[in-house]
C-alpha positions in Angstrom: 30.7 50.8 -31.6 27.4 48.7 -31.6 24.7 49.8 -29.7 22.0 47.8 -28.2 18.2 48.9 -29.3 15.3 49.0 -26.1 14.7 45.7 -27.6 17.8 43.9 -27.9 18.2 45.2 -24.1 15.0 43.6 -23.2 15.5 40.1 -24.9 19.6 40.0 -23.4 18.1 40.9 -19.9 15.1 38.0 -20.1 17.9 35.7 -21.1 20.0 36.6 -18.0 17.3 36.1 -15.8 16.4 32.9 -17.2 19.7 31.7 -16.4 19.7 32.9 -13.4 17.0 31.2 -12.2 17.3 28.3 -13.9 20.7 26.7 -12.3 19.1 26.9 -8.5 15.9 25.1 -9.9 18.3 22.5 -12.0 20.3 22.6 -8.1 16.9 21.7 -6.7 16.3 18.8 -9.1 19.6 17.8 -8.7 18.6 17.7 -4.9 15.4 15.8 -5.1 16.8 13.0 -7.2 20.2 12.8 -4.9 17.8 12.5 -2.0 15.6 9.7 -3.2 15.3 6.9 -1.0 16.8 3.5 -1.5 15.3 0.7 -0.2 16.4 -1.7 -2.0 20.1 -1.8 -1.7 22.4 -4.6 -0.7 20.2 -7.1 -0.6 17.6 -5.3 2.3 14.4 -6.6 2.9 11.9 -4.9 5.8 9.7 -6.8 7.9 6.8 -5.3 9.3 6.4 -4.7 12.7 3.5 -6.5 14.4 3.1 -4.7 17.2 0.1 -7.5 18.3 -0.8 -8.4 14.8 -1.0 -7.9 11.1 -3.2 -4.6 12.0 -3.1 -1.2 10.9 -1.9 1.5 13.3 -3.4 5.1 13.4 -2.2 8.0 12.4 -2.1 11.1 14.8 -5.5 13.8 14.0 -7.0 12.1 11.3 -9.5 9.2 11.1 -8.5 5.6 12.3 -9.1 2.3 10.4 -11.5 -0.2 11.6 -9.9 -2.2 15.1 -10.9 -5.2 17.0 -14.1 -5.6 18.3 -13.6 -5.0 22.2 -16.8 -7.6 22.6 -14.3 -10.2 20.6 -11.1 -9.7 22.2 -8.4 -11.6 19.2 -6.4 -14.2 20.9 -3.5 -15.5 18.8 -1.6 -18.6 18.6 1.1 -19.8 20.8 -0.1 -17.6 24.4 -1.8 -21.0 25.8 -5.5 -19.9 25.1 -8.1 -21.3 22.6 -6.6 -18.7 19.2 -9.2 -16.6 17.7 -9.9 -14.8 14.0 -10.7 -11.1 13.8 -13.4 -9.3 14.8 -13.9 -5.8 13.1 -15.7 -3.1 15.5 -19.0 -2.6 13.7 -19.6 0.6 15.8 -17.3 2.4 14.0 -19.1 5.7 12.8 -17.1 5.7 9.3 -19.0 2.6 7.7 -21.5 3.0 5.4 -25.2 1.0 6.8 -24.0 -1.9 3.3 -20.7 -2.0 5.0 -21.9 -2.5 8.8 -24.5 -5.3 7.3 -22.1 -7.2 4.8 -18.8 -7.4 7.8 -22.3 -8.5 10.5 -23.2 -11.6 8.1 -19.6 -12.1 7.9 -18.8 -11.8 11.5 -22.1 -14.0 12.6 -20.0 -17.0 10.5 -17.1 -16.2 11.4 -18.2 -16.6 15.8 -20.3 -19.7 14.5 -17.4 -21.7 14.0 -16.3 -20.6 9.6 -12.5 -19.8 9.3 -12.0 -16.2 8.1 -10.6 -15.0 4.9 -7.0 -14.2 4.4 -5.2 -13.6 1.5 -2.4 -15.7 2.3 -4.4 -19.2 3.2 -6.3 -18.6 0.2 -2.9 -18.1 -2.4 -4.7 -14.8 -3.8 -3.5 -11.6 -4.2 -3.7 -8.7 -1.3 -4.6 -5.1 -2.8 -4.0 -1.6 -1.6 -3.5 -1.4 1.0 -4.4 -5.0 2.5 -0.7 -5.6 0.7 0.7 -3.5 3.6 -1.4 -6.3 6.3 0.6 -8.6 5.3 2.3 -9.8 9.1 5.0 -12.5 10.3 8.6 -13.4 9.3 8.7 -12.6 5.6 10.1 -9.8 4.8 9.2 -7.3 2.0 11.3 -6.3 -0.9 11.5 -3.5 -3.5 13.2 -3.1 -7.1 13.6 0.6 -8.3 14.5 1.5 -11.1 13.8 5.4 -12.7 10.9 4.3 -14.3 9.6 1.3 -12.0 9.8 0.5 -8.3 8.1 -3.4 -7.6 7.8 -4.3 -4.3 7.8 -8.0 -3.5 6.1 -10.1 -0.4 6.1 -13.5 -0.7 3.5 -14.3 -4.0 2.4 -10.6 -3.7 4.0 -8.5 -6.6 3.6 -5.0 -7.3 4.5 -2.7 -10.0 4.5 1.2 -9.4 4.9 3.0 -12.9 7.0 6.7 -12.2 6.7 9.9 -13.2 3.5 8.8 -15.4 -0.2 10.3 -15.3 -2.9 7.5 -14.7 -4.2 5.7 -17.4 -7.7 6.2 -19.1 -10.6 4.4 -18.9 -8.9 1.3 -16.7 -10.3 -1.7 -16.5 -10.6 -3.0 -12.8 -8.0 -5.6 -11.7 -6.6 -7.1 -8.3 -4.0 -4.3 -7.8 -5.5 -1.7 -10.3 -2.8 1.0 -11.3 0.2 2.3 -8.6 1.8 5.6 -10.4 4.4 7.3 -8.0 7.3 9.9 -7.8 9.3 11.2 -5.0 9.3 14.3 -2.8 12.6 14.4 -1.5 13.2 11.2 0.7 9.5 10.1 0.6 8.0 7.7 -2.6 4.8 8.9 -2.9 2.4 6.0 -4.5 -0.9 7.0 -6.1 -3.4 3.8 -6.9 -7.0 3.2 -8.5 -9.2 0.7 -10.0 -9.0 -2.0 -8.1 -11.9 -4.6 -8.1 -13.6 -5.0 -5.6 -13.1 -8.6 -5.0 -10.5 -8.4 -1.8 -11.3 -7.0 1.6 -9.0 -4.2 2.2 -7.9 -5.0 5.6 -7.1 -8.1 8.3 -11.0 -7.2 9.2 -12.2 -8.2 6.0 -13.3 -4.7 5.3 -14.7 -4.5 2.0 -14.8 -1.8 -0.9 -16.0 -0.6 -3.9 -14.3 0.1 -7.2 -13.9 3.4 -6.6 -11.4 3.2 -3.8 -8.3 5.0 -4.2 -5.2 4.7 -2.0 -2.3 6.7 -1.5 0.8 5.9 0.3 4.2 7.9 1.9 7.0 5.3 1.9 9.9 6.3 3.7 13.1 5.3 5.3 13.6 6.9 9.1 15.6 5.8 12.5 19.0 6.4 10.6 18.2 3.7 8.0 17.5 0.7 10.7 13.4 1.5 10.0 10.7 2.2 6.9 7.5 3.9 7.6 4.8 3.9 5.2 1.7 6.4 5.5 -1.4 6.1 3.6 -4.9 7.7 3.0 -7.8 5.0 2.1 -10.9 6.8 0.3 -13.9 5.3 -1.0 -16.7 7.5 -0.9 -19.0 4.3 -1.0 -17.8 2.9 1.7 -16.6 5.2 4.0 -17.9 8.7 5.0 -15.0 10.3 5.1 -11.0 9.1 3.7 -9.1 7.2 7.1 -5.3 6.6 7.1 -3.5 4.0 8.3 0.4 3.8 9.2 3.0 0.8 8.9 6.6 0.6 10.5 9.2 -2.1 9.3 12.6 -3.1 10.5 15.3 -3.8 7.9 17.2 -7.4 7.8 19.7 -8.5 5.8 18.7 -11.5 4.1 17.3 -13.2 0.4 14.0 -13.2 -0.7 11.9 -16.1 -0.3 8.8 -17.4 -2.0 5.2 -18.8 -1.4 4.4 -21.1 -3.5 0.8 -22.2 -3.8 -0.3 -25.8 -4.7 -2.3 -26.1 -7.7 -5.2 -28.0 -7.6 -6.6 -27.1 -3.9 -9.9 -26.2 -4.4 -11.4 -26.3 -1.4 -9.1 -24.4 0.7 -11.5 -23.2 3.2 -14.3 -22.6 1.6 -12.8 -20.1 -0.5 -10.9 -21.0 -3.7 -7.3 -20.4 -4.4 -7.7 -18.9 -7.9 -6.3 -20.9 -11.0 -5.6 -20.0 -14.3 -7.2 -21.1 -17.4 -5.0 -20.6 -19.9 -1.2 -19.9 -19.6 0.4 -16.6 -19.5 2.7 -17.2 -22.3 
């Protein structure tokens, strides 16, 4: 009969083990994957609670997004009063002094009689996280895939790469780089260089290139509701990282599209952007 040496004992019991151990981590996996969230199925789209605007809401114990200026109460359309723009409160502690002087200039034109920036009126794209701003009847889509998830509003397109580290050396752009993966029922999105071209809220908060955004999307309310999470840090601009929270309704109907005129110029004072050469 054969026997075993000490270290054919040693190498047969490390094997076992292995095994062991490796079917309730492939079980886990297994799991994870099986309890990613869909939001994209039959034809869903989510529209975003307004909840008395386009506006961010806070998240419970940690630091709040710039709000209305209580001095400058927002009145919207349709309520029989004389409609307002936004006001952002400049006493909010987290703005840098740069911040506090560039949204005063801003908000001095803005009283005097100039129409605010949006994204929309001006055909341009939103950024992270002013995509998640985005208000009113359209409704936001996604596409997943394993290795892509875009999420569509209107002319605002997305792409979030998965399962990927961030690229090196990235050269700024509107929506910089989304990377994400999920954690159980949650896609987690993590995003940087983005220029620093777009406000990043209805306040027309700006920010520098080094802001970096990351967002929780998940579905909750027994699939009739999708909450998104995120954490906005830019040490230039902000003392400390604030977070913001979004909550959307599902509907069942097709996508629609903006489409934005070429040729408008003057839109406002503020250009809608056109290209110069063709993309193809």
């Amino acid at each position: 009969m054969c026997l075993f040496t000490l270290r054919e004992k040693l190498v047969a019991s490390s094997i076992l083990v292995g095994v062991m151990w490796a079917a309730p981590i492939a079980q886990a996996v297994a799991q994870q994957k099986a309890s990613a969230p869909d939001f994209s199925s039959d034809n869903v789209g989510w529209v975003a609670l307004n909840g008395g605007g386009p506006f961010f809401e806070s998240v419970p114990d940690r630091i709040p997004p710039v709000t209305q200026d209580p001095a400058h109460p927002f009145v919207p359309n349709g309520v029989g009063k004389q409609p307002t723009f936004r006001i952002g409160d400049l006493t909010n502690p987290n703005l840098k002094p740069w911040v506090k002087e560039f949204m005063k200039k801003d908000n001095d034109e803005v009283l005097a009689g100039k129409v605010a920036f949006t994204w929309g009126s001006s055909c341009m794209p939103a950024g992270v996280p002013g995509f998640m701003g985005n208000g009113g009847p359209n409704s936001t889509y996604f596409l997943q895939t394993p290795k892509e998830v875009v999420i569509v509003h209107s002319q605002n397109v997305r792409h979030v790469y998965m399962d990927v580290p961030h690229s090196a050396n990235l050269k700024p752009s509107w929506y910089g780089e989304s990377v994400g993966h999920y954690e159980g029922d949650t896609l987690v999105v993590d995003t940087i260089g983005q220029n620093d071209r777009l406000p990043v809220d209805v306040y027309r908060t700006p920010h520098t290139e080094k802001l970096h955004v990351v967002e929780r999307w998940r579905i909750v309310d027994d699939g009739k509701m999708m909450e998104v999470t995120f954490a906005v840090d830019d040490p230039d601009t902000f003392y400390q990282p604030w977070s913001g929270m979004r909550r959307y309704r599902r509907v069942q109907r097709e996508t629609t599209e903006d489409i934005c005129a070429e040729n408008n110029q003057h839109l406002f004072d503020y250009r809608i952007p056109t290209a110069d050469k063709p993309d193809f």
